[in-house]
C-alpha positions in Angstrom: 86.7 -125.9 -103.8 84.4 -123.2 -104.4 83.6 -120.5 -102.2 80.0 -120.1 -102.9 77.1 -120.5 -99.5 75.5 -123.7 -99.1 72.3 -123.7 -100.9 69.5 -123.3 -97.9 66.6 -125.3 -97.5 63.6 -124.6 -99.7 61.6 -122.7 -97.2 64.5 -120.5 -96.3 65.2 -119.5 -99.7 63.8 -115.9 -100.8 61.3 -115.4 -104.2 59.8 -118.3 -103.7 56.3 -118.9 -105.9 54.7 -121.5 -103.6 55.2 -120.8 -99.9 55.5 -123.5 -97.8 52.9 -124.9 -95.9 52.9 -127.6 -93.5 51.2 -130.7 -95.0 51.9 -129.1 -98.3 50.1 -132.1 -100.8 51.9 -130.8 -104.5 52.7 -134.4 -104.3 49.2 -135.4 -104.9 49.4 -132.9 -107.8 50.2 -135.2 -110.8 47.6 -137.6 -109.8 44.3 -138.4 -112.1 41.3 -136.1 -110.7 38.2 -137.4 -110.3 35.4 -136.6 -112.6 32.8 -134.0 -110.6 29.4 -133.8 -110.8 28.0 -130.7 -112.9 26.3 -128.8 -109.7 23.3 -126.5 -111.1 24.3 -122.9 -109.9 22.4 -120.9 -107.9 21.0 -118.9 -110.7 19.7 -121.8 -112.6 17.3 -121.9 -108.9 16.9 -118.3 -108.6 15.4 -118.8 -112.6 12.8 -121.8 -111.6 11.7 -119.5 -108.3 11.1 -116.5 -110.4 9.1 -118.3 -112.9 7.2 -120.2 -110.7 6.6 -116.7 -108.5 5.5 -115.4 -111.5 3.1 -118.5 -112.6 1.5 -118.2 -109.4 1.1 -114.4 -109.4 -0.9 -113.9 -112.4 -2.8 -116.7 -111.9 -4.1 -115.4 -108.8 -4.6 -112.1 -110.4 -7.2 -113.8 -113.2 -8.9 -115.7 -110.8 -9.5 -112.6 -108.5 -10.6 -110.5 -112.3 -12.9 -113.7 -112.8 -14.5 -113.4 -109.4 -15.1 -109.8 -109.1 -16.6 -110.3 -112.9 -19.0 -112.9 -111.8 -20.2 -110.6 -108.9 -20.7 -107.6 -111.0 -22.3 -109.9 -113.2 
């Protein structure tokens, strides 16, 4: 017989690249993921709110040039 240690359990052994949580699921790892919706980012948002920010802003600036033209008028 050999005189080598018994191997210890996984979580006892050292340099281990996955530690070992309770409920660990890498058994679910292999199985077929499920295809995600495409989620629009924040930006794309943050884009559509500075546009329509914008949109608004100069039209209220012509219509307020328009006005004081028609009482100077």
């Amino acid at each position: 017989m050999s005189s080598r240690k018994p191997l210890k359990n996984r979580e006892e052994r050292t340099h281990n690249v996955v530690p070992i949580l309770p409920y660990d699921n890498t058994s679910n790892a292999y199985r077929k993921e499920t295809p995600k919706r495409t989620d629009a980012g924040f930006g794309f948002f943050l884009s559509i709110a500075i546009i329509v920010f914008t949109a608004i802003f100069f039209l209220a600036i012509y219509d307020m040039v328009v006005q004081t033209w028609e009482r100077i008028k």
